[in-house]
NUTOR-112779 format. One record per residue (C-alpha): residue in three letters; z, x, y. Coordinates in pm, 1 decimal, padded with zeros to 6 digits. Example, Ala and Ser with C-alpha at 12.3 -4.5 7.8 and 13.67 -1.06 7.14 Angstrom:
residues 2
{atom "ALA", {00780.0, 01230.0, -00450.0}};
{atom "SER", {00714.0, 01367.0, -00106.0}};
This chain:
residues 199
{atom "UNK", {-01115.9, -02709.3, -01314.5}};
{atom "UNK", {-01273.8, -02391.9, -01153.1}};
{atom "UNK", {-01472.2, -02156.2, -01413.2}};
{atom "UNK", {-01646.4, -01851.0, -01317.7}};
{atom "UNK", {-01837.8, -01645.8, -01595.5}};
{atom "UNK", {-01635.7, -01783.4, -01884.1}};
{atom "UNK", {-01289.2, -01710.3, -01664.3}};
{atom "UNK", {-01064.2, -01994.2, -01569.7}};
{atom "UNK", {-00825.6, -02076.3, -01293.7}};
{atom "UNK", {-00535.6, -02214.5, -01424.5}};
{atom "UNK", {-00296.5, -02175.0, -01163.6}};
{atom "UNK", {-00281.5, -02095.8, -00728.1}};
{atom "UNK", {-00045.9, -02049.2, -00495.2}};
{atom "UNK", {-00094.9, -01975.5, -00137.8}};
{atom "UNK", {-00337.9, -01685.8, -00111.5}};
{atom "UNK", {-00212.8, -01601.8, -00510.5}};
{atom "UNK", {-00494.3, -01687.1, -00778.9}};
{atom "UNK", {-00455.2, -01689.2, -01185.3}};
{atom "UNK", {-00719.9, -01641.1, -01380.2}};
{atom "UNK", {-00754.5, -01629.4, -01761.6}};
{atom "UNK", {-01012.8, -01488.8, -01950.3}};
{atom "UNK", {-01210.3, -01590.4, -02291.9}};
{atom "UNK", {-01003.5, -01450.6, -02585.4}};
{atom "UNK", {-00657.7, -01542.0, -02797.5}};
{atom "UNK", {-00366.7, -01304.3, -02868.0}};
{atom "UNK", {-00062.9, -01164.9, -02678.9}};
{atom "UNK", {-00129.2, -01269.7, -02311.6}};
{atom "UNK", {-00229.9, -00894.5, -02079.7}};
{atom "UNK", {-00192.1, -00983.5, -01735.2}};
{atom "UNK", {-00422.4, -00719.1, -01457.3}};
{atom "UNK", {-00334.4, -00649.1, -01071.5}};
{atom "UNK", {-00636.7, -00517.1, -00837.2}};
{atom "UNK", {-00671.2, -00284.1, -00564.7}};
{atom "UNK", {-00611.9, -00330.7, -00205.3}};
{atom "UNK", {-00933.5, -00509.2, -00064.7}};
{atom "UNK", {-01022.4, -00580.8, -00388.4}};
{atom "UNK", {-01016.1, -00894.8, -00641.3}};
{atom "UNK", {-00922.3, -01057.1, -00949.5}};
{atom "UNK", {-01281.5, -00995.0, -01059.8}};
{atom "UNK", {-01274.3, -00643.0, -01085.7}};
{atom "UNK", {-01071.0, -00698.2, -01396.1}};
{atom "UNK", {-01315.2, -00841.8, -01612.3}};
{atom "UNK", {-01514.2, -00585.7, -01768.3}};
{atom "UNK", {-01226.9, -00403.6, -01882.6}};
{atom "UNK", {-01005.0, -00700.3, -02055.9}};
{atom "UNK", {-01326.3, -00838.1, -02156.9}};
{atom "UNK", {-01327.6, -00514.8, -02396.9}};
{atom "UNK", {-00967.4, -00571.1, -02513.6}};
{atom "UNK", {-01027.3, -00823.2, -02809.2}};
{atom "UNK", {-00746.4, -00984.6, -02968.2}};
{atom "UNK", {-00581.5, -01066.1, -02611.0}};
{atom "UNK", {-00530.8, -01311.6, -02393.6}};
{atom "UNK", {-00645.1, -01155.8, -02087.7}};
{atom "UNK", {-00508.4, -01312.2, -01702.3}};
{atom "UNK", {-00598.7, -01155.8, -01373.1}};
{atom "UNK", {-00426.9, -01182.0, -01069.4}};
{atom "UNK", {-00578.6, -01216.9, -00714.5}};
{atom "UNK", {-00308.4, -01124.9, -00466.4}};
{atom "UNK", {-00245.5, -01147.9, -00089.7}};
{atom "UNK", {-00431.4, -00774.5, -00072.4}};
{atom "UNK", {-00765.1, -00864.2, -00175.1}};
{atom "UNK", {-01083.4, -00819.5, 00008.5}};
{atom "UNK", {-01152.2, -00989.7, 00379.1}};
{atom "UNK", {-00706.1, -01078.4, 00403.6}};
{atom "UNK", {-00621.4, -01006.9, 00733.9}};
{atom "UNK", {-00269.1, -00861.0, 00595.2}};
{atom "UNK", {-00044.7, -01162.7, 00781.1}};
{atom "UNK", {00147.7, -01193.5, 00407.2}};
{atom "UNK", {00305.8, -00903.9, 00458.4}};
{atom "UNK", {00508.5, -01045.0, 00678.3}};
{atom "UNK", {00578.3, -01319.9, 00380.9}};
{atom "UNK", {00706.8, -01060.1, 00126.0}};
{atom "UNK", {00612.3, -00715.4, 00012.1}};
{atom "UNK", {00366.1, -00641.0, -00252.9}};
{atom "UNK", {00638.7, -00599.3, -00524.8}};
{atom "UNK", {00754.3, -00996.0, -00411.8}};
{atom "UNK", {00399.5, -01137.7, -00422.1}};
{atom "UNK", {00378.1, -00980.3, -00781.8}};
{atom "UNK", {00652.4, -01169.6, -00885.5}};
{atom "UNK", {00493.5, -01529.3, -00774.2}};
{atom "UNK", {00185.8, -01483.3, -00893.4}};
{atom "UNK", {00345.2, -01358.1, -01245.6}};
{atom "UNK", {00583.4, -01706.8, -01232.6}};
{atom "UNK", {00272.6, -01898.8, -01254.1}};
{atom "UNK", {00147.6, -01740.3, -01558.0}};
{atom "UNK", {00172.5, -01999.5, -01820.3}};
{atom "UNK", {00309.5, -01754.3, -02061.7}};
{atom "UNK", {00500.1, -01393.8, -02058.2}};
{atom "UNK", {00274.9, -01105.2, -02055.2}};
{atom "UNK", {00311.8, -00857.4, -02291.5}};
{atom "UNK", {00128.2, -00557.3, -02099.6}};
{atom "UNK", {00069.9, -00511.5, -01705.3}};
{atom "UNK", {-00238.1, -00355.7, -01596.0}};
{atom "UNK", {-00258.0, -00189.1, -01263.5}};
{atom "UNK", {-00522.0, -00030.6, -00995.3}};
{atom "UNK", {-00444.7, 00165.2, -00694.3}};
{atom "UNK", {-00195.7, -00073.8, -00459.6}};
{atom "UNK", {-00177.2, -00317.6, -00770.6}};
{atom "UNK", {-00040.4, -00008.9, -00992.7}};
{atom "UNK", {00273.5, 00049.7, -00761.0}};
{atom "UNK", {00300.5, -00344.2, -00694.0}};
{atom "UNK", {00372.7, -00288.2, -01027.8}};
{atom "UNK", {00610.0, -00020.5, -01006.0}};
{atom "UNK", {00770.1, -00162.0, -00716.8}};
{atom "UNK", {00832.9, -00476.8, -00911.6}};
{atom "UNK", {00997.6, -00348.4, -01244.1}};
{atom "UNK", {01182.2, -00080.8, -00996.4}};
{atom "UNK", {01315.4, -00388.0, -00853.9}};
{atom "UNK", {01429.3, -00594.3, -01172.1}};
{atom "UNK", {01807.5, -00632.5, -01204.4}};
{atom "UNK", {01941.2, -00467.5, -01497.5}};
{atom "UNK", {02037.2, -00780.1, -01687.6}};
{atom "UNK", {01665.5, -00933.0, -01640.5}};
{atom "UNK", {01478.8, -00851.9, -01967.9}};
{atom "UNK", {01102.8, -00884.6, -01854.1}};
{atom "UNK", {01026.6, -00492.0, -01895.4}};
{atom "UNK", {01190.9, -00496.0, -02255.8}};
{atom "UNK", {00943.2, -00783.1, -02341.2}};
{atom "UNK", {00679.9, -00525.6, -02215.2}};
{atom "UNK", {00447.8, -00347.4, -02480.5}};
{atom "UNK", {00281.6, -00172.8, -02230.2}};
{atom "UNK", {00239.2, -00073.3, -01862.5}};
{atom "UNK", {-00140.9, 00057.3, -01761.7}};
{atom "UNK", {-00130.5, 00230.7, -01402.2}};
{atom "UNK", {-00471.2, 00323.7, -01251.4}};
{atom "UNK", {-00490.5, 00555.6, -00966.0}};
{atom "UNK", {-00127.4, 00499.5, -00840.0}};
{atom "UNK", {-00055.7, 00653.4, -00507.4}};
{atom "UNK", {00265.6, 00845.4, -00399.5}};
{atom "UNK", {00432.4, 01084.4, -00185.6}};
{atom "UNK", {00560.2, 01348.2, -00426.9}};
{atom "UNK", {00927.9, 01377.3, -00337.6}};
{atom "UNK", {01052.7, 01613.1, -00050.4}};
{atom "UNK", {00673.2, 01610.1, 00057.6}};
{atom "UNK", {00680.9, 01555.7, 00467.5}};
{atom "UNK", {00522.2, 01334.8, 00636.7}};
{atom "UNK", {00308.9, 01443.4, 00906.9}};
{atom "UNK", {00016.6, 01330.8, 01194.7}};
{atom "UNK", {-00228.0, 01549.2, 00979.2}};
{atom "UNK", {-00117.0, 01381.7, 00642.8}};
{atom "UNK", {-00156.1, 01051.1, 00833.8}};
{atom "UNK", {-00542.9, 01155.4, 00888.6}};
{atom "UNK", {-00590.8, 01265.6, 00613.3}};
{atom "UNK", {-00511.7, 00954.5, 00456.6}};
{atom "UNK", {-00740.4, 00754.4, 00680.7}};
{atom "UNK", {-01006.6, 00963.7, 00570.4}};
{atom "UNK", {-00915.6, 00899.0, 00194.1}};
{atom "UNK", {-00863.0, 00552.5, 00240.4}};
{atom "UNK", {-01235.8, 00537.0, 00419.7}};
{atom "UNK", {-01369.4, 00702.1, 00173.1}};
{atom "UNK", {-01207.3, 00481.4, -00149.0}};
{atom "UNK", {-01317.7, 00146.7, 00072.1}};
{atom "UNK", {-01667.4, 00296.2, 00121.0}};
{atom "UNK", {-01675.4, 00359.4, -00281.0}};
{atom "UNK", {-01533.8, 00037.5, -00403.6}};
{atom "UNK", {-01814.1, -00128.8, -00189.1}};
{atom "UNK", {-02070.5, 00060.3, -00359.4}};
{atom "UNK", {-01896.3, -00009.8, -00750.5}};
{atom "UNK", {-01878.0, -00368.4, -00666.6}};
{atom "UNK", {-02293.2, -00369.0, -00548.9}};
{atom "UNK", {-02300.3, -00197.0, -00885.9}};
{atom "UNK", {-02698.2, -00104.4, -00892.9}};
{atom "UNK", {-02795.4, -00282.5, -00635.1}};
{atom "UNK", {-02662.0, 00009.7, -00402.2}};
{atom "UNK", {-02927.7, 00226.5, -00524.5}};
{atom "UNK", {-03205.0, -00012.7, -00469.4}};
{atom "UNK", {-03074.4, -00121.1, -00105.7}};
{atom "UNK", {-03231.7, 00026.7, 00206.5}};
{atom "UNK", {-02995.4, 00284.9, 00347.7}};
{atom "UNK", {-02957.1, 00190.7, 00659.9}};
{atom "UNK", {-02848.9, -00177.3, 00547.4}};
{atom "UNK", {-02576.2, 00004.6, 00313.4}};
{atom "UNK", {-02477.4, 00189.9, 00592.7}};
{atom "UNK", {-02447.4, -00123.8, 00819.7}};
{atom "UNK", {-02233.4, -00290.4, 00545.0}};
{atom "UNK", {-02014.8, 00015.5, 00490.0}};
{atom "UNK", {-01937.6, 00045.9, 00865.3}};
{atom "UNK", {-01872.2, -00350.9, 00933.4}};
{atom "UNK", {-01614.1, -00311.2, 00597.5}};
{atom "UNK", {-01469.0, 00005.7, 00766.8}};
{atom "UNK", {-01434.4, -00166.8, 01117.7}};
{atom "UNK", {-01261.4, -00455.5, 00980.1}};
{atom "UNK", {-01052.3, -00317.3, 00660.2}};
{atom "UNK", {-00920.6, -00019.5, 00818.5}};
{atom "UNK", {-00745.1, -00087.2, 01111.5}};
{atom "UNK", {-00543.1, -00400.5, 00899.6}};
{atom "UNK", {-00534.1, -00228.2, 00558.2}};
{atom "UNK", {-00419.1, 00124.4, 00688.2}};
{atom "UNK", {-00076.7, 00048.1, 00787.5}};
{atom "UNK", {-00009.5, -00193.3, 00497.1}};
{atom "UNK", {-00134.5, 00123.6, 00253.9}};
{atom "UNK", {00039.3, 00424.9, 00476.0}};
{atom "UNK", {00355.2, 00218.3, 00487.4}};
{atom "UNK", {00368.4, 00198.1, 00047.3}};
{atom "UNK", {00257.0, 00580.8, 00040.2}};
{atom "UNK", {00566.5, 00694.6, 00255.1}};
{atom "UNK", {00846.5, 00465.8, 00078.4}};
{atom "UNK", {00680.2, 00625.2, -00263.5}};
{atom "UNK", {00806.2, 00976.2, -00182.7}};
């Protein structure tokens, strides 16, 4: 049995990780970020008492080299990693490419499946879309490397939490850029792809 800080693994899959927290109640299950991890959940379902709090680590997480796309799309991978839960969640919690995984995923249910009526709550984080009718464009494309830098560059320096701040700045700097060289030309196209088929 793998336990990390109080969290267990109870069940994997491929690249797909479930992990459940300390706590008893209705079961909450969480979905990260893109280069991200089930960790980043913690603090935050850690603070919701009275639950049984699972988080997911999906194909999307930090250091993939984005080959399970061509396995399924995010929406899909959702879906196996939420048949290994040992029970039925009763709320989803979402961040960023985890939040419209989510989407994605009850868009997708037929009508006669009754997994979002069992649902007491959906949490989206920082979804992403393209607001319909909005065009796509080289400039928007840019523009959304730029963002995407910029949200990769931040996430590195929440999960360094305050050891950023105490780190010399040109070994920051050197981290940021070898997380930029390797995460954006993979990630981009996997993110860019989800933004467009939002709209």
């Amino acid at each position: 049995m793998t336990v990390v800080d109080g969290w267990t693994l109870v069940a994997t899959e491929g690249p797909v990780q479930v992990w459940r927290g300390p706590g008893s109640g209705p079961p909450i299950v969480a979905a990260h970020g893109m280069e991200d991890g089930w960790k980043s959940w913690r603090t935050v379902l850690g603070a919701l008492p009275g639950y049984t709090p699972y988080s997911l680590h999906l194909p999307w997480c930090g250091g993939t080299d984005y080959a399970w796309t061509a396995e399924g799309s995010p929406a899909d991978w959702l879906r196996r990693a939420l048949a290994l839960l040992p029970e039925r969640p009763r709320a989803l919690f979402g961040h960023s490419f985890g939040a419209n995984a989510i989407l994605a995923h009850l868009a997708d249910l037929p009508q006669q499946d009754d997994t979002a009526a069992e649902l007491d709550a959906v949490v989206l984080v920082a979804p992403f879309y393209r607001p319909a009718g909005f065009p796509l464009s080289d400039q928007l494309r840019t523009r959304s490397v730029a963002a995407l830098r910029r949200v990769l560059v931040e996430g590195l320096r929440v999960s360094l939490g305050p050891r950023a701040a105490r780190m010399d700045r040109e070994v920051l700097a050197l981290m940021e850029g070898k997380l930029l060289e390797r995460a954006v030309p993979s990630a981009f196209p996997v993110f860019y792809a989800a933004f467009e088929d939002s709209g």
